[in-house]
C-alpha positions, 0 to 999 in steps of 0.5 A, a space after each residue: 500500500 505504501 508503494 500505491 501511495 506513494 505512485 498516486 502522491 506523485 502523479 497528483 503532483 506531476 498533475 498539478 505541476 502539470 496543470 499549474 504550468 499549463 496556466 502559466 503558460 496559458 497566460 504568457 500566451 495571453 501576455 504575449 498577445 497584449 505585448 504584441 498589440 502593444 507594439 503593433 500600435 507603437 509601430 503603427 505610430 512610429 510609421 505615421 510620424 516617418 510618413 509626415 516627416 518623409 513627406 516635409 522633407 520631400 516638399 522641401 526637396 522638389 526641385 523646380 525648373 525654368 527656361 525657354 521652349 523654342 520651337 521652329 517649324 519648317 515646312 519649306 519642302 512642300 511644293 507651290 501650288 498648294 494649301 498647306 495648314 499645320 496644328 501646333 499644340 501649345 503647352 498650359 498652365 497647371 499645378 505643376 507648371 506655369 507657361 508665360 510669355 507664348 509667342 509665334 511668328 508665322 510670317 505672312 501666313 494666317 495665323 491665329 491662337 484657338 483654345 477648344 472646350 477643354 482649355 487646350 491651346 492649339 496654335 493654327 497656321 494656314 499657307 495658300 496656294 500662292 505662298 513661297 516654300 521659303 516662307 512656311 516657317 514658323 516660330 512658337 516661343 515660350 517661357 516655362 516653370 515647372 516643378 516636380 512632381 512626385 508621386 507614390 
């Protein structure tokens, strides 16, 4: 009998040790878990304080460049005797850019600046029949200033 106790005092502590280590481990689980949260929000917020920062030094690191578009068009190789008309598209204004100052020369040609339901500028020239083919030149200058533009 006293070998059959001693069997059953040392399974019940093998139990409870058992069993208290299962708790125990059961709330490191749980700590753990709430660590884990814990970070994540840290991190979470750690993040949202690099992206502003990023995003300060990134505005003040655009950079910004200007100068002069010109542009020469020569049409001089069709033939006398015929109509020829030509379609320049012209550069806008916008958020990231400014365009100033648009200036053309098309000679004695007809010439004009139209602008269509958009807002797009469209410089149009137009050669009669009787025009010289070294008269169809055209000049198209312009002053731009656009910044950069990044995006994620």
């Amino acid at each position: 009998m006293k070998k059959s106790v001693k069997v059953m005092l040392l399974l019940g502590t093998v139990g409870m040790l058992m069993a208290a280590c299962g708790n125990k481990a059961a709330s490191n689980v749980e700590t753990s878990a709430k660590g884990t949260e814990k970070s994540t929000e840290s991190v979470a917020a750690t993040e949202k304080s690099s992206e502003k920062e990023t995003e300060k030094a990134e505005a003040s690191e655009k950079k910004v460049v200007e100068g002069a578009v010109n542009n020469t068009i020569d049409l001089s190789k069709y033939e006398k005797g015929k109509k020829v008309r030509l379609w320049i598209p012209v550069p806008q204004s916008s958020e990231y850019q400014t365009v100033e100052d648009v200036k053309y020369d098309a000679g004695k040609a007809k010439a004009e600046m139209n602008t269509d339901d958009w807002g797009n500028k469209m410089l149009y020239v137009e050669w009669d029949e009787n025009a010289e083919p070294a008269d169809r030149v055209v000049k198209l200058d312009l002053q731009v200033k656009r910044e950069e533009n990044r995006q994620s």
